[in-house]
BATI-799699 format. One record per residue (C-alpha): residue number from 0; residue in three letters; x, y, z. Coordinates in steps of 0.2 Angstrom, whole numbers, plus 2048, in hexadecimal, padded with zeros to 3 digits. Example, Ala and Ser with C-alpha at 12.3 -4.5 7.8 and 13.67 -1.06 7.14 Angstrom:
DRENLO    k    r    u    v    w
DRENLO    0  ala  83E  7EA  827
DRENLO    1  ser  844  7FB  824
//
This chain:
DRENLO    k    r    u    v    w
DRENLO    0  unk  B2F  248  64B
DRENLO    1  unk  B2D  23B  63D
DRENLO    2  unk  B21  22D  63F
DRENLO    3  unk  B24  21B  63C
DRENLO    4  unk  B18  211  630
DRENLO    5  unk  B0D  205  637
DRENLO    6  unk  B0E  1FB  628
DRENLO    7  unk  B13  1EC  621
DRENLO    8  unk  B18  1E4  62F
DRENLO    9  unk  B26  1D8  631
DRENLO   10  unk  B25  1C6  634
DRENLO   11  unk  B2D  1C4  643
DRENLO   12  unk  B3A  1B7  646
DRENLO   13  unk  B3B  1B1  657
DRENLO   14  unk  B49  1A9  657
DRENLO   15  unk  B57  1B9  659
DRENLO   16  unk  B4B  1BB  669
DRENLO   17  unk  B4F  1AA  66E
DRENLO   18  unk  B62  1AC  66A
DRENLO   19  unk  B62  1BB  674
DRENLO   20  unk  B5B  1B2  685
DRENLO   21  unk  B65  1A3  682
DRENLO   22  unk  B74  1AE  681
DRENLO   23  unk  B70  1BA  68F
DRENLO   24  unk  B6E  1AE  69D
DRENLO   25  unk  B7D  1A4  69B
DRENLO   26  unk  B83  1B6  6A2
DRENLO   27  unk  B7C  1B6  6B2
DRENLO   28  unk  B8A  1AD  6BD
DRENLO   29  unk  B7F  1AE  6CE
DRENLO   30  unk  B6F  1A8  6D2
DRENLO   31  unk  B6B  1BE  6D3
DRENLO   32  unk  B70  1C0  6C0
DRENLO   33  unk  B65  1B0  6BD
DRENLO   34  unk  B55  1B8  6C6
DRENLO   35  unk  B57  1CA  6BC
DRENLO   36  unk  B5A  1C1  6AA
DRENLO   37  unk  B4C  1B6  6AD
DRENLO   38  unk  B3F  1C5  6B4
DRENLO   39  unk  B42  1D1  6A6
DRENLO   40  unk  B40  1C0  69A
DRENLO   41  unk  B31  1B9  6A2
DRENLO   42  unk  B29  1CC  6A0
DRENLO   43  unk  B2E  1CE  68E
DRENLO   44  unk  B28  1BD  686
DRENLO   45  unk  B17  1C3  68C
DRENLO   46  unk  B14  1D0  67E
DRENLO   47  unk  B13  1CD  66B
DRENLO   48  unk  B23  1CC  662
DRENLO   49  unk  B1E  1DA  658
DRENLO   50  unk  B1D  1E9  663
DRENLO   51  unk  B2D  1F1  65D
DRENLO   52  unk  B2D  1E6  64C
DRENLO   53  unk  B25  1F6  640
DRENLO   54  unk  B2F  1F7  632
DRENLO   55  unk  B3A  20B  62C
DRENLO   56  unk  B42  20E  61E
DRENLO   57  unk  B50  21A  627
DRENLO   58  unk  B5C  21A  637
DRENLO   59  unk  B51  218  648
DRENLO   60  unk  B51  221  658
DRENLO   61  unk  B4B  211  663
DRENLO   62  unk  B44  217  675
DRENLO   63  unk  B42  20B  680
DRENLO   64  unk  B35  20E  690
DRENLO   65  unk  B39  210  6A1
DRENLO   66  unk  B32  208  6B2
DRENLO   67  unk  B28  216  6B6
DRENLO   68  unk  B26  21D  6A2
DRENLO   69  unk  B24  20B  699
DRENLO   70  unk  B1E  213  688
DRENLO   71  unk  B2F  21F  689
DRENLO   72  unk  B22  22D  685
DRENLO   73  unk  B2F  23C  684
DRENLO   74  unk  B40  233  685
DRENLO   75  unk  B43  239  673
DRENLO   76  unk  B45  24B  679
DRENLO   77  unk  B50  248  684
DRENLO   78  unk  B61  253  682
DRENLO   79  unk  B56  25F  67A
DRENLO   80  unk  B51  252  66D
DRENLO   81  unk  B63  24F  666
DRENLO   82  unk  B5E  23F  65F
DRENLO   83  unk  B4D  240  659
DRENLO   84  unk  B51  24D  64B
DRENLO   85  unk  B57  249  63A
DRENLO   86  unk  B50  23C  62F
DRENLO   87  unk  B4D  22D  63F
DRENLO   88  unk  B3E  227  642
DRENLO   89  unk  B39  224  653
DRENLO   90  unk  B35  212  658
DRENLO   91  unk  B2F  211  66A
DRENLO   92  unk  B31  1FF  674
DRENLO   93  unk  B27  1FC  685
DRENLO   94  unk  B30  1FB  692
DRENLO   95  unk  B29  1EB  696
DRENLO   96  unk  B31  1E3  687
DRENLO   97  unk  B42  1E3  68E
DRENLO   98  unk  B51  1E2  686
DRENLO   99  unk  B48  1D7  679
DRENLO  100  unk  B3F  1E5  672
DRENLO  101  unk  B4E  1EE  66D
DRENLO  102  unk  B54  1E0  664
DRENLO  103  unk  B46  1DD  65B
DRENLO  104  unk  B43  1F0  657
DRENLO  105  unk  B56  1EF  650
DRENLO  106  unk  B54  1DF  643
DRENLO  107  unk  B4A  1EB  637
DRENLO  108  unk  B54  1F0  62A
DRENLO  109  unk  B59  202  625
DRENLO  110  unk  B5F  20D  617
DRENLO  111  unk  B70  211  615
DRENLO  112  unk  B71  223  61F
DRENLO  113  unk  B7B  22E  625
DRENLO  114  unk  B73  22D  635
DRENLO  115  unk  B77  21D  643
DRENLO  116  unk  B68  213  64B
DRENLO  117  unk  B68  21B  65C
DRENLO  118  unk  B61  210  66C
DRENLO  119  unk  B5B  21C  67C
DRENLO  120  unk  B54  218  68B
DRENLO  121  unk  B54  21F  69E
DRENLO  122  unk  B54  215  6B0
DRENLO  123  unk  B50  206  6B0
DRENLO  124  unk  B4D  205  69E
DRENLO  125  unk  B60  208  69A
DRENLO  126  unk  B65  1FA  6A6
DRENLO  127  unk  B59  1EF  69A
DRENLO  128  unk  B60  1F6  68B
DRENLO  129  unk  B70  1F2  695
DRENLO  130  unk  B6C  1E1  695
DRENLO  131  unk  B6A  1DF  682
DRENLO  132  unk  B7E  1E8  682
DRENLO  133  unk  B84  1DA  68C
DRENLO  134  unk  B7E  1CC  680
DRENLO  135  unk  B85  1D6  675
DRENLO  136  unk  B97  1D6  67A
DRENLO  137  unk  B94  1C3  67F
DRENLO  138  unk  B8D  1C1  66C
DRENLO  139  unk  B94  1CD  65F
DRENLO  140  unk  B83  1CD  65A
DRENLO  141  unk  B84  1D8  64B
DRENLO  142  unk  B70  1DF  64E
DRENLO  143  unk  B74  1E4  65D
DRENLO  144  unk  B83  1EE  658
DRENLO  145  unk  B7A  1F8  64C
DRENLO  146  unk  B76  204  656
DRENLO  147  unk  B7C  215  664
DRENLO  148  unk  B75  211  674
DRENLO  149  unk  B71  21F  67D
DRENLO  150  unk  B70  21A  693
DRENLO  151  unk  B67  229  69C
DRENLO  152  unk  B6A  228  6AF
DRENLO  153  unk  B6F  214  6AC
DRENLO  154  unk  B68  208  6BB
DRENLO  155  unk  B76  1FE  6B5
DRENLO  156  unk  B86  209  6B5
DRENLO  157  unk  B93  1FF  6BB
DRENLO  158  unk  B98  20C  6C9
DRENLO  159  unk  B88  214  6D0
DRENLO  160  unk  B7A  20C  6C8
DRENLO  161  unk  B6C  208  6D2
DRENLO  162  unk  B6A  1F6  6CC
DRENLO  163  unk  B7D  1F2  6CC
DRENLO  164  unk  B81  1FA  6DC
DRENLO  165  unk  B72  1EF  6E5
DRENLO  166  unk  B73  1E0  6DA
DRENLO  167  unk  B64  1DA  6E7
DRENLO  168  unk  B55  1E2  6DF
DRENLO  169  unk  B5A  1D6  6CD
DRENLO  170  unk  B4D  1CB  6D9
DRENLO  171  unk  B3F  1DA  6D2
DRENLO  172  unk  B47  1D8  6C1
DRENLO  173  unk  B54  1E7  6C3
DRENLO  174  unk  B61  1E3  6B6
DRENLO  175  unk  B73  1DF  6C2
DRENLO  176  unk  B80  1DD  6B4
DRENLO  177  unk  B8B  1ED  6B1
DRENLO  178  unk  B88  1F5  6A0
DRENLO  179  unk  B98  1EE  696
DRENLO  180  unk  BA6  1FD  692
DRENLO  181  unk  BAB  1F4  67F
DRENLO  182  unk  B9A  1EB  67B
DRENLO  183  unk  B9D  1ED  66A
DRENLO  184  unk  B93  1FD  666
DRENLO  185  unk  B94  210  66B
DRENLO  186  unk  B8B  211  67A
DRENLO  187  unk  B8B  224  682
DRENLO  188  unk  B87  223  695
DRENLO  189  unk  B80  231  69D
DRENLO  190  unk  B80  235  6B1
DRENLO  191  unk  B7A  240  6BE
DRENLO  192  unk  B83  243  6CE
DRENLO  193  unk  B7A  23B  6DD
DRENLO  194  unk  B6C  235  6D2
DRENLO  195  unk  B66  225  6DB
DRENLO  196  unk  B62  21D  6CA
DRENLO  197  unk  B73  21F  6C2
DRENLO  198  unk  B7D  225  6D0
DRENLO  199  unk  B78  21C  6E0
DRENLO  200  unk  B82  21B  6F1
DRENLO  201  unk  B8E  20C  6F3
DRENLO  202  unk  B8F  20E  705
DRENLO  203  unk  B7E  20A  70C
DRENLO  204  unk  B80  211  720
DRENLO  205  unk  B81  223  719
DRENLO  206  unk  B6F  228  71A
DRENLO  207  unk  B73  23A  715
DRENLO  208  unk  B7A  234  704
DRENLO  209  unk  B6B  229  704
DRENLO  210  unk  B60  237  706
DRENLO  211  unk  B69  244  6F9
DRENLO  212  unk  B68  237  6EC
DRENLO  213  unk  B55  234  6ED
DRENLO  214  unk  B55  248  6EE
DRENLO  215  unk  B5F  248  6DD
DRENLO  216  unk  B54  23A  6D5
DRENLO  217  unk  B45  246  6D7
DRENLO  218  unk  B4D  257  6D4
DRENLO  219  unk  B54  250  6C4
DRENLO  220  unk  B44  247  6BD
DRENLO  221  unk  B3C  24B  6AF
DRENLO  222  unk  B48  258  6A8
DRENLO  223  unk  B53  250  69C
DRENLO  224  unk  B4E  25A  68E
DRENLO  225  unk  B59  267  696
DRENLO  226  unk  B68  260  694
DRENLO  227  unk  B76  266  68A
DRENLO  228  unk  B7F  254  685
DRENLO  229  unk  B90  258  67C
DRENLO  230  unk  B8E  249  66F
DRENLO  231  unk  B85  24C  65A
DRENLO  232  unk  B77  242  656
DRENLO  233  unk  B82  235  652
DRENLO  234  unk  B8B  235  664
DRENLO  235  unk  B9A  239  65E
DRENLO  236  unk  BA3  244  66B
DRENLO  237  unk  B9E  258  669
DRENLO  238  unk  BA6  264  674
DRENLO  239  unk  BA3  273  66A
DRENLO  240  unk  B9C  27D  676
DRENLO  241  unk  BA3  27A  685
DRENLO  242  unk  BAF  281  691
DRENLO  243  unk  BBF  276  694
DRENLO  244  unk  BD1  278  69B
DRENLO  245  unk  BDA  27B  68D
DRENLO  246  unk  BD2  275  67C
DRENLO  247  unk  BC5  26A  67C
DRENLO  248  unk  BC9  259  674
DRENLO  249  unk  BBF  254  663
DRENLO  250  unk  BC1  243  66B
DRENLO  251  unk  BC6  239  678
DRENLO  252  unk  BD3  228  67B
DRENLO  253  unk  BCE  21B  687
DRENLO  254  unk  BD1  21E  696
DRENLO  255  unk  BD2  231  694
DRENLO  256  unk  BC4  23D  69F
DRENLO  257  unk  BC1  250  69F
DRENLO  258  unk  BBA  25C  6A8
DRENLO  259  unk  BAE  269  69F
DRENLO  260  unk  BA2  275  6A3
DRENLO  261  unk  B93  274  696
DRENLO  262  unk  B86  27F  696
DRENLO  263  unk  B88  286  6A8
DRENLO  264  unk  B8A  271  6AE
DRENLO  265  unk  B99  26A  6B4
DRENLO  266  unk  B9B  25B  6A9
DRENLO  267  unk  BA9  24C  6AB
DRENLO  268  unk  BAB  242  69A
DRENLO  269  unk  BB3  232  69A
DRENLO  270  unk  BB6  225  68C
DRENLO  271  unk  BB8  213  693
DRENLO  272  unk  BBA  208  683
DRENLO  273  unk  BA8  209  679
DRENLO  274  unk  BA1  214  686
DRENLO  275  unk  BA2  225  688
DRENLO  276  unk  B9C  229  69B
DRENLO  277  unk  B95  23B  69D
DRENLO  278  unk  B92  241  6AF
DRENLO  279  unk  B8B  252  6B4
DRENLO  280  unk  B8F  258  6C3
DRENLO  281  unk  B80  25F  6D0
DRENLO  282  unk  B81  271  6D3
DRENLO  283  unk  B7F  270  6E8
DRENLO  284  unk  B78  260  6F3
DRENLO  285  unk  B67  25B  6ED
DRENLO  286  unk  B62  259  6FC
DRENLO  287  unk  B63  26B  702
DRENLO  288  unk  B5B  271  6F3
DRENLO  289  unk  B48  274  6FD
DRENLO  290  unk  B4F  27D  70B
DRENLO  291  unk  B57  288  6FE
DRENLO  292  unk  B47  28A  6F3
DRENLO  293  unk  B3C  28B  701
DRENLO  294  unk  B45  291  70F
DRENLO  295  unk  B48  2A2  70A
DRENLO  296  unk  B58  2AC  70D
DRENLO  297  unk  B58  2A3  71E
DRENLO  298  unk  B57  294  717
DRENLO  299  unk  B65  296  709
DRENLO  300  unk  B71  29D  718
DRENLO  301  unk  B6F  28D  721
DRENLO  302  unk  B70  282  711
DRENLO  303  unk  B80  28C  70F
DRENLO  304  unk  B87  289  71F
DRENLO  305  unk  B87  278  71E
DRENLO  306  unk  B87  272  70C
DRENLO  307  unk  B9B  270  70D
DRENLO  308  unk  B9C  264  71C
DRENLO  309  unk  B8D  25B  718
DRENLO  310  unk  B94  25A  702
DRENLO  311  unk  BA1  250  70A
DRENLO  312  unk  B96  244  717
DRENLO  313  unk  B8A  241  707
DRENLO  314  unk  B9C  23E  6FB
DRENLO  315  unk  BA2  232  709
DRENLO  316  unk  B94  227  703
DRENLO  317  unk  B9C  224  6F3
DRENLO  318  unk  BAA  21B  6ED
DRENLO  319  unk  BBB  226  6EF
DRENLO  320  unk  BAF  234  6F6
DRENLO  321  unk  BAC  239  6E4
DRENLO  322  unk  B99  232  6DE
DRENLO  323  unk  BA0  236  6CA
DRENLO  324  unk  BB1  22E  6CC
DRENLO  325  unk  BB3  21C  6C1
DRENLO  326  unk  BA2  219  6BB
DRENLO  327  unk  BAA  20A  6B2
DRENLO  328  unk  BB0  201  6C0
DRENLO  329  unk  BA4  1F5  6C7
DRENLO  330  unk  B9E  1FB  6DB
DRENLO  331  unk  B91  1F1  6E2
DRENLO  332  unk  B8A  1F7  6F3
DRENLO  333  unk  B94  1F6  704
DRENLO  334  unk  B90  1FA  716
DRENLO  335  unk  B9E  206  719
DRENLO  336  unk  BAD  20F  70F
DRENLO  337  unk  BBE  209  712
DRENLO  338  unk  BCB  213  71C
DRENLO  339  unk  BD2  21B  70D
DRENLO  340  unk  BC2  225  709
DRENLO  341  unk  BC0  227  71E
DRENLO  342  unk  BD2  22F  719
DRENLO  343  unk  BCC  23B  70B
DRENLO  344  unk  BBB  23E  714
DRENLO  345  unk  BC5  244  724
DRENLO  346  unk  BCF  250  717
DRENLO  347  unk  BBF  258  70F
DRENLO  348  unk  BB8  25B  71F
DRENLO  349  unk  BC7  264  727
DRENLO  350  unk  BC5  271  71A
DRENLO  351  unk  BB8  27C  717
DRENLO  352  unk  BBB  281  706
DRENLO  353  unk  BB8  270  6FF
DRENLO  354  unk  BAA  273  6F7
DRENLO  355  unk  BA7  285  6F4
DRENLO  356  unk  BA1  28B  6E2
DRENLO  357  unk  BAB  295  6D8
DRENLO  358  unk  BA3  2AA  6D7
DRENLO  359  unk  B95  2AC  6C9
DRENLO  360  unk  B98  2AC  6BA
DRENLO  361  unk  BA9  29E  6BB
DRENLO  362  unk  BAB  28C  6BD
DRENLO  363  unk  BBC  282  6C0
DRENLO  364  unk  BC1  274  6B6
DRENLO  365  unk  BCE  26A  6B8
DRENLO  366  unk  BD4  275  6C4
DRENLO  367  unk  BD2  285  6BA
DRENLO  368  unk  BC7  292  6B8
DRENLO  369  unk  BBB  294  6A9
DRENLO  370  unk  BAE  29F  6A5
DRENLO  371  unk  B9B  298  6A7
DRENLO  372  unk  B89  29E  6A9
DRENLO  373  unk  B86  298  6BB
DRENLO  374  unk  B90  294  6C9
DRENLO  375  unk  B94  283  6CD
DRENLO  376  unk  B9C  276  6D9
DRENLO  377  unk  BB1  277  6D9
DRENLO  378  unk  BBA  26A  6CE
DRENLO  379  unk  BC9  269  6DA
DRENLO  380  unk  BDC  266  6D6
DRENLO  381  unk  BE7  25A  6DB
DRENLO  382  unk  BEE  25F  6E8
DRENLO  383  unk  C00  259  6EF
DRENLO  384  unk  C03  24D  6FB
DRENLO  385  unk  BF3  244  6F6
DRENLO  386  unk  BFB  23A  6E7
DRENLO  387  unk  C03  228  6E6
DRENLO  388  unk  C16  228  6E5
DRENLO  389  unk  C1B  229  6D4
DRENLO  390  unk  C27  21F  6C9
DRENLO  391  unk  C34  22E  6CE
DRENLO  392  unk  C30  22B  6E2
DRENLO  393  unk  C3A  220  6EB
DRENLO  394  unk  C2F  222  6FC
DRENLO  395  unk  C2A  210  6FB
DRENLO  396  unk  C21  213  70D
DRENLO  397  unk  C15  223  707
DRENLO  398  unk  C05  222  70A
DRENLO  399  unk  BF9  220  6FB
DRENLO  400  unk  BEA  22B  6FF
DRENLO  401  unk  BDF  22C  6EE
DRENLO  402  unk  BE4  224  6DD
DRENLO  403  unk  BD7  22E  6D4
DRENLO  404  unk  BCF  240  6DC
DRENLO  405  unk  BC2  246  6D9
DRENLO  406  unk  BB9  259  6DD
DRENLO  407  unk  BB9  259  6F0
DRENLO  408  unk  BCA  253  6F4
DRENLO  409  unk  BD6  260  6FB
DRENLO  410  unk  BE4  25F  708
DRENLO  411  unk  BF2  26A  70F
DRENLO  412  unk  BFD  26F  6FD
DRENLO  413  unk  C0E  26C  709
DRENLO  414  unk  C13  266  71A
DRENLO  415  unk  C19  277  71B
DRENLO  416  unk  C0A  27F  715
DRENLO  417  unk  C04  28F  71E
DRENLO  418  unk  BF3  28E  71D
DRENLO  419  unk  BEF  27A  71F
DRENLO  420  unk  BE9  27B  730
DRENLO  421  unk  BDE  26A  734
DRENLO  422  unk  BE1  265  724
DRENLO  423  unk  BF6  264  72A
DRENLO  424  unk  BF2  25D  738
DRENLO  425  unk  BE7  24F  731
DRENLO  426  unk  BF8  24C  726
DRENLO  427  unk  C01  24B  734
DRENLO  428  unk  BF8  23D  73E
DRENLO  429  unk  BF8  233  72B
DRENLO  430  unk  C0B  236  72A
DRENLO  431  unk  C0F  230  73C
DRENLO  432  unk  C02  220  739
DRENLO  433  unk  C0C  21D  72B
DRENLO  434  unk  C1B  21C  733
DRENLO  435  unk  C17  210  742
DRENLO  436  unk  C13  206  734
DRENLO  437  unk  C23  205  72F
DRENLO  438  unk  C2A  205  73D
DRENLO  439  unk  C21  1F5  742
DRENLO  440  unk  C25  1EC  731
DRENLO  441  unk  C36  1F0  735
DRENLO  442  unk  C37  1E8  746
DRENLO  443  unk  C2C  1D9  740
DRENLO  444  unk  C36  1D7  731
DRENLO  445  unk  C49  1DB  735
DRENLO  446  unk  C49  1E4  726
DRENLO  447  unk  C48  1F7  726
DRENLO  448  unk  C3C  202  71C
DRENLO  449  unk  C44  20B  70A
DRENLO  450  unk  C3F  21A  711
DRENLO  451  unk  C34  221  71F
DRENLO  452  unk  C30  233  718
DRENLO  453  unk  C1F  237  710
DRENLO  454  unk  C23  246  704
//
């Protein structure tokens, strides 16, 4: 790992700094917003300007710390140390130092390279770093844009992050503005299902999502250097040696998301304007995991028994009963989940395949079968009767179960289908529902419904 000179130093400007504050709290629209901007501030100005102010001559991997790893000691090896190779040098910035740190670490010039200057922090340090991409899209400053920003397990995702999702604890200086999707700068997001740092319940009277996702914040820790993230040391997209349906893209649109199984993980890939969101899917509930590692064989036949109904009581905690579903729409926290996830939930439930693992040695995605090293958690299709009417359908009076599924929906495939059981019957009370609806507007109104039928 290449070291960074200590001399000369810069002379450090203060007034980018002083732009930077001006221009990030004009940003905070509530008294809550006010609170965190002024904390992580208040901290910061209390260091000397020239913590991160050491000047290299080549492209810089910039680590910022993290609350409970404020040097970032070990952030650089993350994704098996994807970043810190090639001809950057490592610049470290203390967590303490905010997002002010990082900006000040970007104003030193570098060499034209082939290499980008890369940004990388983890927690609560990426919802810093977060902080700094906000004043950048409010800005355009251009020292800020020179740069990849690299969000591990982001406190600020705008669907699941800690910070975001409880906007409450900005009052401890927990960053509650969602990371900006188009901040001007490639910013690669990456995700662990039911992490309570980057993928936090939104509905807070689930105490078994609660407790799986404080099981998944410690089963997770500390071992980022294992994972495989499908992007170069640029963060360009790099799906070379993963498993997809069909052929893997070399890139992807906005808006567009994948499904692929990388390195025996289950991975969905989304690109949201700037940002590229990567999610890995958890192999089995965290929160079962030490009955299955302590409980011997008797112990992994319980955990087996009842992962599947409780997969969906923990899923029922997050918004449309996916936790990986949308990570750029903003979800703060709420008591309870609305009737369509009570809906889906009710589905999941009623069949008891849901959430069963493919045999060893396969993984499904996108609904299909690929090879893979380790078994891992369905990816399931869409199945019918779930969908919104298309364009095609004039059955203006269908229900509209789920815009968007994820893996643990499932339903009866027909009204006629054989094997649907509970899950037909389930159908049943949501199809006669629909229509005393209908049948109500049409009394109320005078004016009868296009069409009754829900298929």
């Amino acid at each position: 790992m290449a070291k960074h000179r200590a001399e000369p130093r810069r002379r450090v400007d203060a007034a980018p700094s002083g732009r930077l504050h001006r221009a990030v709290l004009p940003a905070a629209l509530s008294s809550v917003i006010v609170a965190s901007v002024a904390t992580a501030g208040g901290v910061a100005v209390v260091h000397p300007e020239g913590v991160a102010s050491t000047m290299y001559d080549v492209a810089a991997l910039i680590i910022e710390g993290s609350s409970t790893n404020p040097t970032g000691a070990g952030i650089a090896e993350f994704y098996g140390g994807k970043f810190a190779t090639g001809s950057r040098e490592v610049v470290q910035v203390n967590f303490f130092t905010g997002p002010f740190g990082v900006y000040d670490a970007l104003k030193n010039p570098t060499d034209e390279d082939d290499e980008d200057n890369v940004v990388m922090s983890s927690g609560w340090g990426a919802a810093n770093v977060s902080l700094l991409l906000s004043y950048l899209e409010a800005t355009g400053d251009p020292v800020a844009a020179n740069a990849v920003y690299v969000l591990d397990n982001n406190v600020a995702r705008p669907n699941g992050g800690f910070g975001t999702r409880y906007p409450v604890f900005a009052l401890i200086g927990v960053n509650p503005l969602p990371t900006p999707t188009s901040p001007g700068a490639k910013v690669i997001d990456v995700g662990y299902e039911y992490d309570i740092n980057g993928n936090t319940p939104a509905y807070v009277l689930n105490p078994f999502a609660m407790a799986n996702s404080l099981a998944a914040y410690f089963g997770n820790r500390l071992d980022q250097e294992a994972v495989d993230l499908p992007v170069d040391a640029n963060g360009n997209l790099d799906l070379s040696g993963a498993d997809c349906a069909g052929e893997c893209p070399k890139e992807l649109t906005d808006g567009e998301e994948i499904t692929a199984v990388i390195d025996g993980e289950t991975v969905v890939i989304e690109q949201v304007g700037d940002t590229t969101y990567i999610s890995y899917r958890s192999d089995g509930l965290p929160l079962l995991q030490p009955l299955r590692t302590y409980g011997g064989e008797a112990g992994n036949k319980v955990a087996d028994a009842i992962e599947d109904p409780l997969t969906d009581v923990v899923n029922y905690g997050y918004p449309g009963n996916d936790p990986l579903a949308n990570p750029d729409v903003y979800q703060p926290a709420a008591l309870l989940p609305t009737p369509d996830e009570t809906e889906t939930f009710l589905r999941n439930l009623a069949d008891p395949d849901n959430n069963a693992r493919p045999p060893a040695g396969e993984a499904e995605v996108d609904g299909t079968r690929v090879e893979s090293g380790v078994p891992q958690n369905r990816v399931a299709s869409l199945p019918t009767g779930l969908v919104s009417p298309s364009a095609d359908d004039k059955t203006a009076n269908s229900p509209k179960f789920l815009r968007k599924v994820g893996r643990n929906v499932t339903g009866a495939t027909s009204d006629s289908s054989a094997e649907a059981g509970p899950r037909q019957r389930i159908d049943d009370v949501a199809k006669k529902a629909t229509d005393r609806g209908s049948q109500r507007a049409e009394n109320k109104d005078g004016d009868p419904p296009t069409n009754k039928s829900t298929d």
